[in-house]
N, C-alpha and C positions, 0 to 999 in steps of 0.2 A: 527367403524361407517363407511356405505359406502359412497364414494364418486366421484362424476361426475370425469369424464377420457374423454379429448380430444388428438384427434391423430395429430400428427404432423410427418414432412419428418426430420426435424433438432429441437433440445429444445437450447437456449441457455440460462444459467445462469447466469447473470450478464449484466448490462446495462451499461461498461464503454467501454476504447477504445477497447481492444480485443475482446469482445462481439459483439459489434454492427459494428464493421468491418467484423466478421464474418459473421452476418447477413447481412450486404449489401454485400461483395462479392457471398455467396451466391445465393442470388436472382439474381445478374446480368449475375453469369455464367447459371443457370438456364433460364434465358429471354434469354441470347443467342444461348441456343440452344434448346430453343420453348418448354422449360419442365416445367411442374407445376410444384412446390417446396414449401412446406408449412414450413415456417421459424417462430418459439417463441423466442420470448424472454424476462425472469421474471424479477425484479428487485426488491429487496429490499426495495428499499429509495421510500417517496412518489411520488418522480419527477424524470426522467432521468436526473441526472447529479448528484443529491444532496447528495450524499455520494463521490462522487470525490472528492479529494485533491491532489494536486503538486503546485513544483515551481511554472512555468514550464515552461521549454523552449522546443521548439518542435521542433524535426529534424522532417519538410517533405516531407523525402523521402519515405514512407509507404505511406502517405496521398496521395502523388503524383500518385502512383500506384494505389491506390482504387480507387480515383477520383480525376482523372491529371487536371480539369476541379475547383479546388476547390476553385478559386480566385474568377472567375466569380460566383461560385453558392453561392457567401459570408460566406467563413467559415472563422469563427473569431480568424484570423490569421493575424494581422494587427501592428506589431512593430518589427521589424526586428534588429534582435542585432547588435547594430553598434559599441559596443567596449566592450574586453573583461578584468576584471584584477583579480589577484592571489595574495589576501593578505597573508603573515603568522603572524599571531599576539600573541603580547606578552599582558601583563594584559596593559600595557601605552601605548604603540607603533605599528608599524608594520613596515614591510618589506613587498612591493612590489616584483612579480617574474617577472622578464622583459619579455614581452611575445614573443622575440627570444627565450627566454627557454623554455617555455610553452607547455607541450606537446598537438598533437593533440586532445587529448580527453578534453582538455579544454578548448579547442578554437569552438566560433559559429559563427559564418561567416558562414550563409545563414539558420540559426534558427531563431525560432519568442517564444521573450516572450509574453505568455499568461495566460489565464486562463483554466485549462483543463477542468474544468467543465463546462463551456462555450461550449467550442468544443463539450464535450461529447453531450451536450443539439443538438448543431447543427449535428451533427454525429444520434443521434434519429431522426429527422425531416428528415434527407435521405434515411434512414433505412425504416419508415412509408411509404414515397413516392414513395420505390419500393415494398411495401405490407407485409412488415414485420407485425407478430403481437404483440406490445410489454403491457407489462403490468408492470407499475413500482406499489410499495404498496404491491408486494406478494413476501413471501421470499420462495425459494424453501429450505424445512427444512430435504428434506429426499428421496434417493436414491431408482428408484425404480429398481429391478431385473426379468430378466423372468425364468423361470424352470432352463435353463443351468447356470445360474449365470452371467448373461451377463447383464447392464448397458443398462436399457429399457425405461429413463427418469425419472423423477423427480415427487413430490408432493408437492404442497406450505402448509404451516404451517394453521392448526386452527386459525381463527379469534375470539374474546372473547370470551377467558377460563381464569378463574380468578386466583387469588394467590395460592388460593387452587387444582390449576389443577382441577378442576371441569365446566362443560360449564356454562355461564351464559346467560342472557337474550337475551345478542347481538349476539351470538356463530352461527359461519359458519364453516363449515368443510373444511376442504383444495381441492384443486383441484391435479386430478392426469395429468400430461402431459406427454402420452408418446411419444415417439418416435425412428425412427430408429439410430440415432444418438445425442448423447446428449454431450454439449463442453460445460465444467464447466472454467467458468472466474469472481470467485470471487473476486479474487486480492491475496496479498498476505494475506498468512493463511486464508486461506474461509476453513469455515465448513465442505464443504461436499469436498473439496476436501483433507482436511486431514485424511479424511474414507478412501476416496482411495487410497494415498498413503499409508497407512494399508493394508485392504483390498489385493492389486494388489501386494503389493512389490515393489512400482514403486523406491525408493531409494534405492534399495538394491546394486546397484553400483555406485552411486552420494555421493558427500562429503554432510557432514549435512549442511542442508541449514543455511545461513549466512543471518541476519536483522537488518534492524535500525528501529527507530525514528524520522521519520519528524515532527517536530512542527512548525508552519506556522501563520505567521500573514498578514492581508494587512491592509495597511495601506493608507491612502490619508494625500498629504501633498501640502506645497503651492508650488504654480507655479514655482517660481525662484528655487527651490530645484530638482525638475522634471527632468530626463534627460531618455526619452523614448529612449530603447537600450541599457542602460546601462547595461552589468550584471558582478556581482560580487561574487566570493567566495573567502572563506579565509579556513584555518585550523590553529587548535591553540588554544589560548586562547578563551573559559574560560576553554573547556577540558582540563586536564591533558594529558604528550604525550603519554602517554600508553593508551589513551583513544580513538579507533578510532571515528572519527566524523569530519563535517566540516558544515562552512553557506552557504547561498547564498541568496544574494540581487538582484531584478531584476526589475528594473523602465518602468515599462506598462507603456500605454496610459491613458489618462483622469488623469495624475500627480499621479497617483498610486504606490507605490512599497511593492513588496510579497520577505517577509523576513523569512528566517527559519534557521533553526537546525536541521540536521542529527546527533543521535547517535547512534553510534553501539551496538546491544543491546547485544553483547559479553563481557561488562565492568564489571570489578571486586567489585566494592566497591558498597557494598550495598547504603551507605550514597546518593550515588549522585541520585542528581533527573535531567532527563533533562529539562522537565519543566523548572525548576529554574535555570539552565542553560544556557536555552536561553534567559530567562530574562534580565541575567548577561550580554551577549552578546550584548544588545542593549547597556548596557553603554561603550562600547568602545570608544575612543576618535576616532576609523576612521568611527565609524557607528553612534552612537549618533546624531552626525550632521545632519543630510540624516533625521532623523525624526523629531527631534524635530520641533514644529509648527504645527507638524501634528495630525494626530487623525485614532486613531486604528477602524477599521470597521469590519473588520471578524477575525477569528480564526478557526485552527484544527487542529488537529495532526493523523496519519496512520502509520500504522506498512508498512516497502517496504523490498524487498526482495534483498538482494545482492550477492549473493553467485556466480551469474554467471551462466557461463558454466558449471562448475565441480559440481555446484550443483542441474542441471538441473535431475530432476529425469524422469525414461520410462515416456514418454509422451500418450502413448494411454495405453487403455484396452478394452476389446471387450465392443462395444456398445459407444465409446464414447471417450474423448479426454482434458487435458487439453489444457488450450492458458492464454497468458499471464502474468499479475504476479503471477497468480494461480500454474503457473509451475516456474515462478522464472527467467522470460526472459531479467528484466532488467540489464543497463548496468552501472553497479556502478561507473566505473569510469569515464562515461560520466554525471552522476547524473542525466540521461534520461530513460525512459523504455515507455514512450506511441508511441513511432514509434516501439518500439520492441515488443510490444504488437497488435498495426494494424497489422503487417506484419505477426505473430504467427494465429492473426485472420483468416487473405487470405491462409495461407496456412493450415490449419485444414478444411476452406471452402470448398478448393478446392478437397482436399482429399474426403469429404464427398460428394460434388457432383459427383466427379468421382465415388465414389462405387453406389451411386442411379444409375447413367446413368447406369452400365452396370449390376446392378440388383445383385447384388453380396450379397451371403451367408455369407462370410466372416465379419462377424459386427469387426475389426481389423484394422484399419485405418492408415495401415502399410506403405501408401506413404507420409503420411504426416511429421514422421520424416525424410525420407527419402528427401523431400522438403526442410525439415527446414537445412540439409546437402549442400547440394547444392544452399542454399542461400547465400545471402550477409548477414544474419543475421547473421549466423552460425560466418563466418568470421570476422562481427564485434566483436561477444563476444569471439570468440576466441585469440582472439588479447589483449582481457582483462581479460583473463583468470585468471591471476597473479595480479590481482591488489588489490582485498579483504585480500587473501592472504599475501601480500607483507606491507597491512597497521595494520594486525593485528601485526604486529613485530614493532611496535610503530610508530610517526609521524616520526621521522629523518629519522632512520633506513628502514623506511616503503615509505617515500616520496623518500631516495635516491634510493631502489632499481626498484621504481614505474619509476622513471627518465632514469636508465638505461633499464629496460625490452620495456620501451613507446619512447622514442627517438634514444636511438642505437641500437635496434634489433627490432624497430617498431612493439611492439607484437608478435615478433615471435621468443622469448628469442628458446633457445634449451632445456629448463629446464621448466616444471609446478608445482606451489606450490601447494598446499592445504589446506583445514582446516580440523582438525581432529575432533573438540567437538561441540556439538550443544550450541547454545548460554546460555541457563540455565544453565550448565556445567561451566560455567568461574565463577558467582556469590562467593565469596569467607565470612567467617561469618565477622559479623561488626567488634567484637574488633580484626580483623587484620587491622582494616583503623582508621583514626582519621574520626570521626562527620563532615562533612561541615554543615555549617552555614553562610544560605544565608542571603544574607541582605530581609528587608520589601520593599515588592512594593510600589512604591510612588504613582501608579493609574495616573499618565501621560505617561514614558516611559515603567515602569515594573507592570504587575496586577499579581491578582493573581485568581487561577484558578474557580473560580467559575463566576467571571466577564468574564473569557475566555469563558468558556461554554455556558453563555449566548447569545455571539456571534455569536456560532456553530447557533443559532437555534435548539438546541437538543431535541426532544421531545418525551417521550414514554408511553402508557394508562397504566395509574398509577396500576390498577388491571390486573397486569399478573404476570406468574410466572416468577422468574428472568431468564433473560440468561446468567448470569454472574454466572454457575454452579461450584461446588466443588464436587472433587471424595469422601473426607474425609472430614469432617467438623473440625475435632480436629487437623487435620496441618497447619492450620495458624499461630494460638499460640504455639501449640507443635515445630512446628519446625521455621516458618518464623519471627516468631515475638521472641522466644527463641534465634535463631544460626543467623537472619540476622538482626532483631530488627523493623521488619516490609516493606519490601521493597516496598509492593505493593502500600503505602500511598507515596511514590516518585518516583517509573516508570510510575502510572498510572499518564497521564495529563490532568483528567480531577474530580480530586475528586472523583472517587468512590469509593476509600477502606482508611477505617479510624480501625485505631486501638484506641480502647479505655478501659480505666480501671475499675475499680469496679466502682468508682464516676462518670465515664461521660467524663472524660478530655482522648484528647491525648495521646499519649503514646506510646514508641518505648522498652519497658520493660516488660517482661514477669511476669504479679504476677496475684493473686489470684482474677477471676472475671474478667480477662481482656480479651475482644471479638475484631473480626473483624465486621465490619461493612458494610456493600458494600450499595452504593446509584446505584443502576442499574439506575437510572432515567438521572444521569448525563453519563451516558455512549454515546463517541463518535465514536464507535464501530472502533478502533484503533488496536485494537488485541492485543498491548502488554502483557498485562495479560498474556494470553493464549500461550504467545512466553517468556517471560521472568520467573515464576515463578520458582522458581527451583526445585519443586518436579514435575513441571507438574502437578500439582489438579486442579489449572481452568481452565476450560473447557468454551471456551467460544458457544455460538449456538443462533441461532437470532431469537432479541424478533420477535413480529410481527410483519407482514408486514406493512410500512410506519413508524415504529418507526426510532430515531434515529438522526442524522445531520441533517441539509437541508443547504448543502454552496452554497452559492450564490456568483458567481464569482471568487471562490478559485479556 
C-alpha cells in the first residue's frame, strides 16, 4: 500500500536523552550559522518521556554543554546528592564501605537525583522551542533504503490492523520519513537497530554486548523518613555471588525514594527471577526501614546495556548513525548512561550538520566517531572499560579487582578484560540448580507482578497482532520449558509468558498438551525477552504506536 513520504535534513528515532539532544544541538548549530535545518523526531510512547526509566542520578556535565543556561530555563534537576553510601549485604546484616575506599565511580558529589523521564518531558519542550518537529504515538517499525543500499530514513508502523494482520476499520498506513541522515536512539536493544547491527557488521570487532535488568519502584513515604540526597547502593544479598547485580536507593524531593534492582542478565540458573528478587530486597533489615509507612506509587523495569567500551560496536553506516544506549554508551560502573547518551547525541549532531554545511556526497558520518575519540566521553568509559568484565568473575573476586583497576591505576590498568559470550550463552538447564522458592507477597512491602503493571500504566489496542514474536513456535516447550523448565515466566517482570498444562495450571514441566502463553497486553516493552532467551526465537518489534508504559515521574 502506498504511503505519504515527508522529507526531512535529519530523522531521529527515539524521544529520550540521546534523541532529543541530538535534536536540539542540531538546530542551534544550524541557527547559528543562518541554515535551515529540518530536524524529526518519532517516538513510540504516547507522551515524550513515557517509556523512560532510570534511577537516576545525573551527572551534568553533557546537560551543561547543551544548555549551560539549564538552571535558569528550569530543568528538573532540583536535589543534589548530599551523601553517598556502599552497602555489601548479607541476608541479616551489612557492612558499610567507608567512603575513603570508595572508588571514584561511586561517589556524586555535584550529581542530582531525579527523575529522568521528567527531564526527558522537559528536554522535548526545548527541543519544540527551537522548531524541532516531534511526534510521540508513532513507532518507526522499518528501515528505509535508497538504490545504493544506503540508510535513507524510516517508516512508522500501520495504525489498526487487527490479530489477523488484516486492516480494519480504523487502519491508517504508516508514514515514510526520509531523510539525509537518519540517528537511530532506541535505547538499549531497539528494533531497528538490531537490523543494523546485522545488516552493517557493525559488531564484527566489539565483544558481545553485556545487559542487565533494572527493576524500579517509587515510592512515597513519610516525612521523618525523607532525606533528599541521599543515595545509596549495595551489592550482595539477595543475589547469589556468582550473580552480577547490585541496588540503588535514592531519596528525591516531595519525601520520595526510587528503589531498584540491577541484574545481569548473563546469570546461570534458570530458576532465578529478578522480579522476585527484588522483592526479596526490600526486606532487608538495612532497607526495610526506609519504606515502611510508605506507599508504592509507580513501577517498571528496562533492559540497560553494560558492556561498555569494548562492546561499543562501528557506530555509523552510510545514511545514518547510532547514539546512545542504542550503541551501548552507558557507564556501568558509574550506574549512569543519560549524560553519555546527551553527549553521544551532540556529537553525531554535529557530524551531521558539518556534512549538510559543506553539501557532502559522502552519507558516512565518519567525524563523528572520530568526536566521540577525542572526547571526554571516550575517556570516561575508557577508564571503565574493565569493570563488567571484572564483575562477571563473581562479587569478591570481581569487587577486589574493580578496586584495584579504579583506585591504584585509576582506569588505566595496563591490561583490558573482556567478555567472550553473549548473555543467552550463560543460561545453564534447570536440574543443574536447585528450584528457588520465593516467599508470597504480603501486598505492603512485596507485590506481585500483575499489581506492578498496573502501575506502569501499560496499555495496548487489544486487536493487534502480537509483537512479542516467535522464529519457531515448537521451541518454547521443545526446548525452554524441556532443558530450562520454562525461564521466560521468571525473566520476564511483567507477567507475559506463562507456561501452562493440558488443564490450565502452571507449570515448569514438559508433558503432554503443555503450551506457552504470552499476554502481549501486559508487556512493559523491557526487552529482556528478546535479550535473554536462549535460543534467540523471540523476537521482540513494536506494537503500535502509543502502546505500552506511560511512567510518570520514573
Amino acid at each position: 500500500m502506498q504511503r505519504d513520504a515527508v522529507d526531512f535534513d535529519i530523522v531521529v528515532v527515539g524521544a529520550g536523552p540521546a534523541g532529543l539532544a541530538a535534536a536540539i544541538r542540531a538546530k542551534q548549530l544550524a541557527q547559528a550559522k543562518g541554515q535551515e535545518v529540518s530536524v524529526c523526531v518519532v517516538e513510540k510512547a504516547a507522551e515524550v518521556g513515557g517509556h523512560i526509566l532510570s534511577g537516576a542520578i545525573v551527572d551534568p556535565i553533557a546537560l551543561s554543554e547543551l544548555l549551560p543556561k539549564w538552571r535558569e530555563m528550569g530543568a528538573p534537576l532540583e536535589t543534589p546528592v548530599t551523601e553517598d553510601q556502599f552497602l555489601f549485604l548479607s541476608e541479616k546484616s551489612h557492612i558499610r564501605l567507608p567512603n575513603l575506599l570508595l572508588p571514584n565511580c561511586f561517589q556524586n558529589h555535584g550529581n542530582y537525583a531525579t527523575s529522568l523521564s521528567n527531564l526527558v518531558k522537559w528536554l522535548g519542550q526545548q527541543a519544540e522551542a527551537l522548531g524541532v518537529d516531534i511526534y510521540p504515538g508513532f513507532a518507526a517499525t522499518e528501515i528505509l533504503y535508497n538504490h545504493d543500499q544506503e540508510v535513507c530514513g524510516v517508516a512508522t508502523g500501520a495504525m489498526g490492523v487487527g490479530k489477523d494482520g488484516e486492516p480494519t476499520n480504523q487502519f491508517q498506513s504508516g508514514i515514510e520519513l526520509h531523510a539525509k541522515y537518519t540517528l537511530f536512539a532506541e535505547g538499549a536493544r531497539g528494533q531497528l537497530g538490531r537490523q543494523l547491527l546485522d545488516r552493517f557488521k557493525l559488531e564484527t570487532h566489539s565483544d558481545p554486548q553485556s545487559y542487565g535488568i533494572g527493576i524500579k519502584e517509587l515510592w512515597q513515604v513519610p516525612e521523618e523518613k525523607s532525606q533528599p540526597g541521599l543515595v545509596i547502593h549495595t551489592a550482595g544479598w539477595p543475589l547469589e555471588s556468582t550473580t552480577y547485580g547490585g541496588s540503588f536507593l535514592y531519596h528525591l524531593k516531595n519525601n520520595q525514594i526510587s528503589i531498584g534492582l540491577v541484574v545481569g542478565l548473563n546469570y546461570k540458573n534458570p530458576w532465578l527471577s529478578p522480579f522476585e528478587e527484588f522483592q526479596r530486597l526490600k526486606t532487608h533489615p538495612a532497607i526495610r526501614p526506609m519504606l515502611e509507612g510508605g506507599q508504592r506509587i509507580g513501577y517498571g523495569a528496562r533492559a540497560i546495556t553494560a558492556g561498555g567500551l569494548n562492546s561499543l560496536p562501528k557506530l555509523i553506516f552510510p545514511g545514518g548513525a547510532l547514539i546512545g544506549c542504542e550503541a551501548g554508551f552507558l557507564n556501568a560502573s558509574r550506574i549512569k548512561g543519560s549524560h553519555a547518551a546527551i553527549k553521544s547525541g551532540m556529537l553525531a549532531a554535529e557530524a551531521c550538520i558539518d556534512a549538510i554545511e559543506k553539501g557532502s556526497t559522502n552519507r558516512l558520518l565518519a567525524s563523528y566517531p572520530q568526536r566521540f575519540k577525542e572526547s571526554w566521553l571516550h575517556k570516561e568509559l575508557y577508564r571503565a572499560r574493565n569493570f563488567k568484565p571484572a564483575m562477571n568473575k563473581g562479587l569478591w573476586l570481581g569487587s577486589l579487582l574493580v578496586g584495584i583497576d579504579q583506585t591504584l591505576f585509576r582506569g588505566n590498568a595496563p591490561f583490558t578484560l573482556h567478555n567472550k559470550k553473549a548473555d543467552h550463552l550463560y543460561l545453564e538447564p534447570s536440574d543443574q540448580h536447585q528450584a528457588i522458592h520465593y516467599p508470597k507477597p504480603d501486598g505492603t512491602l512485596t507485590f506481585d507482578r500483575l499489581s506492578s503493571v498496573f502501575l506502569s500504566n501499560t496499555n495496548h489496542t487489544e486487536n493487534q497482532p502480537t509483537h512479542l514474536t516467535l522464529k519457531d513456535e515448537t521451541i518454547p516447550v521443545a526446548l525452554n520449558l524441556t532443558r530450562y523448565a520454562g525461564p521466560e515466566a521468571r525473566y520476564c517482570p511483567a507477567g507475559v509468558y506463562e507456561y501452562l498444562d493440558a488443564n490450565g495450571q502452571p507449570t515448569t514441566r514438559a508433558s503432554q498438551g503443555a503450551a506457552l502463553k504470552i499476554n502481549a497486553q501486559n508487556c512493559i516493552h523491557c526487552k529482556t525477552c528478546d535479550i535473554k532467551d536462549p535460543s534467540q526465537n523471540i523476537v521482540w518489534i513494536s506494537p503500535e504506536g502509543g502502546g505500552g508504559p506511560n511512567y510518570a515521574g520514573m
